[in-house]
C-alpha positions in Angstrom: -25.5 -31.7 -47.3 -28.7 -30.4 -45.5 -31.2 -32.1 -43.6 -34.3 -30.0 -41.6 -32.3 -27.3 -42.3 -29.3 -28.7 -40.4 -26.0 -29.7 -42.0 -25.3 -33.5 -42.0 -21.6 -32.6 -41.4 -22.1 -30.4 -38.7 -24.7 -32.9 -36.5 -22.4 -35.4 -37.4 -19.4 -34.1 -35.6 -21.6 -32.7 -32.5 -22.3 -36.9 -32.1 -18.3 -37.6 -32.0 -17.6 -39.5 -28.7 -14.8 -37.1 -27.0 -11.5 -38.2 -28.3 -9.1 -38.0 -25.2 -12.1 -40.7 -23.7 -11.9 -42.8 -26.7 -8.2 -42.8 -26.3 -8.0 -43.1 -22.3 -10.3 -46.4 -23.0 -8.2 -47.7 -25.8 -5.1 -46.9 -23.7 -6.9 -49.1 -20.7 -7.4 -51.6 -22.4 -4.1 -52.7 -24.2 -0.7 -53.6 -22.6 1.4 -50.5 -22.5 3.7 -51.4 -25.4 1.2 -51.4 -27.9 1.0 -48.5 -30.0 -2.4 -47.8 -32.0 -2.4 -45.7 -35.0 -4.1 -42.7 -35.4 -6.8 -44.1 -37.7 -7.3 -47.0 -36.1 -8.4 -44.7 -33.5 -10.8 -43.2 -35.4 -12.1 -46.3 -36.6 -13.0 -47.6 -32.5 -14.5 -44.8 -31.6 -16.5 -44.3 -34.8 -17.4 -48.3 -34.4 -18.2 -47.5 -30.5 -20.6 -44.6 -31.5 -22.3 -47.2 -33.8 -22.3 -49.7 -31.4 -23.9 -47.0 -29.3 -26.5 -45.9 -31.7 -27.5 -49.8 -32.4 -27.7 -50.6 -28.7 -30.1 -47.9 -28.2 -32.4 -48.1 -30.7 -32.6 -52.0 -29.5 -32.8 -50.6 -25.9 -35.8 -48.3 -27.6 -37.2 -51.8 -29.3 -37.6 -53.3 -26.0 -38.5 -50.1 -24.1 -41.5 -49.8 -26.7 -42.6 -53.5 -26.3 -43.0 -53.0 -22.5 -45.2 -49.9 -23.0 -43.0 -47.7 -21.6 -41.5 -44.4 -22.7 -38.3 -43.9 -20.8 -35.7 -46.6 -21.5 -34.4 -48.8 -18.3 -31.4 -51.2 -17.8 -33.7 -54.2 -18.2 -34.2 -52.7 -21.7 -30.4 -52.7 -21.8 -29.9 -55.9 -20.9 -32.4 -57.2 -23.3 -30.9 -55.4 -26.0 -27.5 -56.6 -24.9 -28.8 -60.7 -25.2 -31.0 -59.4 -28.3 -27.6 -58.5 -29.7 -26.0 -61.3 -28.6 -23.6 -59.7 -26.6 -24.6 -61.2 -23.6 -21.5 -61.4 -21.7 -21.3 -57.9 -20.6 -24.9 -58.7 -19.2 -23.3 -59.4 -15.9 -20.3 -57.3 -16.0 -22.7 -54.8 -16.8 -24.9 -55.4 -13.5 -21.8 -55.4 -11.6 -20.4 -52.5 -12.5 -23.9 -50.7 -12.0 -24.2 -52.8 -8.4 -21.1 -51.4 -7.4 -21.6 -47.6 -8.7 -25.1 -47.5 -6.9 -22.9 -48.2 -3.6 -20.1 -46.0 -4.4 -23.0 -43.3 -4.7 -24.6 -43.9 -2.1 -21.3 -43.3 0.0 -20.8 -40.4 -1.7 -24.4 -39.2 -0.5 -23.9 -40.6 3.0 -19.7 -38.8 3.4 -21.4 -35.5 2.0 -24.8 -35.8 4.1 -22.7 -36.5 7.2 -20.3 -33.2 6.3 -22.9 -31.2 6.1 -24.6 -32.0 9.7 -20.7 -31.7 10.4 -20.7 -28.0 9.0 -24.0 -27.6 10.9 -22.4 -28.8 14.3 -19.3 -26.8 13.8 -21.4 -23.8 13.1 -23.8 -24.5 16.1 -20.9 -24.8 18.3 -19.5 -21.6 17.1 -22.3 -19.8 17.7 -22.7 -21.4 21.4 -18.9 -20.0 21.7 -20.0 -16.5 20.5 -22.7 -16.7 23.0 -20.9 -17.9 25.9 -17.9 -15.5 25.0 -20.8 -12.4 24.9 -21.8 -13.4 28.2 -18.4 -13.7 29.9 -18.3 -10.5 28.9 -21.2 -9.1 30.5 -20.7 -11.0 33.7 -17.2 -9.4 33.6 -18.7 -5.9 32.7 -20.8 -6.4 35.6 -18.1 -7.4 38.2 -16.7 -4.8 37.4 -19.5 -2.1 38.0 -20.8 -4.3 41.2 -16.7 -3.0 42.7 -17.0 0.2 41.8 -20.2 0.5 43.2 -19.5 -1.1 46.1 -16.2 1.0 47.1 
């Protein structure tokens, strides 16, 4: 089937969640022994990609309602109570609480290796220099001997 000129089948599939993340999570999240079947598979990760669908459009609902055009965690977390899937409201913030951090050490670690790249540099240069002017000085002892012999 078409629609806009675009196959159903084909738009369809380029919205598939990844399968080896679908399967990492599933993994994750049972005890080790458990063994899932291959269409039971399928059936998360097509019920996650719902679930994702759903909790945007609610997102969008409450993203609307505030006047605003780009959708923001509040607008997540009201779609998550909306939805009544309120506990992952605060598992939610805490996950993102702790990510922002984690960033922002990522930030600070590669801010602080690049002024460590700069030093390193600087002081290689100040080597180069001092180097260039050892040898001078020693070109220069060396002519002020000759000259003076």
């Amino acid at each position: 089937a078409e629609y806009g000129g675009v196959s159903t089948k084909m738009s369809d599939e380029a919205h598939e969640l990844p399968r080896a993340v679908v399967n990492r999570i599933i993994k994750q999240a049972l005890p080790e022994n458990v063994q899932v079947a291959k269409d039971a598979k399928l059936a998360i990760a097509k019920a996650a990609k719902y679930f994702i669908h759903y909790l945007s459009s609610c997102s969008n609902d409450f993203c609307k309602s505030c006047n605003r055009t780009t959708i923001g965690v509040n607008h997540v977390y009201g779609a998550l109570e909306e939805l009544e899937f309120s506990i992952f409201v605060e598992k939610l913030k805490t996950f993102l609480l702790e990510y922002k951090k984690e960033q922002a050490i990522k930030k600070s670690n590669k801010t602080k290796a690049k002024q460590g790249d700069y030093l390193k540099s600087s002081k290689d240069l100040d080597k180069d220099d001092v180097d260039e002017k050892e040898k001078e000085s020693g070109d220069d002892s060396k002519q002020g001997t000759t000259n003076q012999s």
